[in-house]
N, C-alpha and C positions, 0 to 999 in steps of 0.2 A: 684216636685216629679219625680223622676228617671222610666223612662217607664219600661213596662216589657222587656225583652229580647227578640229578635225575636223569635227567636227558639221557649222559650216559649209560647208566644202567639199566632206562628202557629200551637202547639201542642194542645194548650189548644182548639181553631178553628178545628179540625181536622184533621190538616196538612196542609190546603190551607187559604189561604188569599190574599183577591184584594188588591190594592196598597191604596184608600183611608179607608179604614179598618184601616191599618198598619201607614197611615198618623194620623188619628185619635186616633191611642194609642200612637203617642209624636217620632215616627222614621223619621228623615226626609231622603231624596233623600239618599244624601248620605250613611246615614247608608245603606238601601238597597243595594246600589253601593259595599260598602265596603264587605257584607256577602255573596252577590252574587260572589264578586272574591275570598274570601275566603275558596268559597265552602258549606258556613251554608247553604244555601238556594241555591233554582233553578226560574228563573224563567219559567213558563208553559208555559205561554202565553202574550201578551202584557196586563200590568196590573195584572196578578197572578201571586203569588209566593207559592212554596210549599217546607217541608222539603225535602232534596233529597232520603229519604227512602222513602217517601211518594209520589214520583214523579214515580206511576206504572200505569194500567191502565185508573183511571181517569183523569190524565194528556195527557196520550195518548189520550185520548176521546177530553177533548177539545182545543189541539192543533189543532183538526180536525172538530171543529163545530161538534160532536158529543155524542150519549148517553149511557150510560151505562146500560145495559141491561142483565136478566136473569143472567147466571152463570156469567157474568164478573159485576155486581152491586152485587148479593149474600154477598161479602165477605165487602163492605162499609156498608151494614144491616146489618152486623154480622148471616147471613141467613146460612143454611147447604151446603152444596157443596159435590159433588164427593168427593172420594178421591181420591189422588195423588197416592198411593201404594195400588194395589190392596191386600185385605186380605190374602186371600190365598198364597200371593208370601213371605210372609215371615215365 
């Protein structure tokens, strides 16, 4: 059986996935090799990989050994947030 695609499978994950994750759906080294030079993928950190639209704040977080928190976690919850354009200005 033909694995999924990576892309897909980081989609379907949330956009990130550790390396034996992505061993375990049938990708070996090289594939990663190959999508990382390609561009499909980024990797974050040693051992994670994530789509590169999805490479925003929580990639910054644990590049850095750190957490996401209040209004920069809100939008992984799907939680409300500020707005970006205040009402009034338009």
């Amino acid at each position: 059986m033909e694995p999924m695609e990576i892309e897909n499978l980081l989609r379907h994950r949330g956009g990130m996935a550790r390396t034996p994750t992505l061993r375990q759906a049938g990708h070996a080294r090289t594939q990663l090799d190959k999508a990382l030079a390609a561009g499909r993928i980024v990797r974050v950190r040693r051992g994670v990989y994530s789509l590169p639209e999805e490479a925003g704040a929580l990639s910054l977080a644990l590049r850095h050994n750190a957490l996401l928190t209040c209004l920069s976690a809100a939008p992984a919850y799907q939680l409300w947030g500020p707005c970006r354009t205040p009402a009034w200005s338009t």
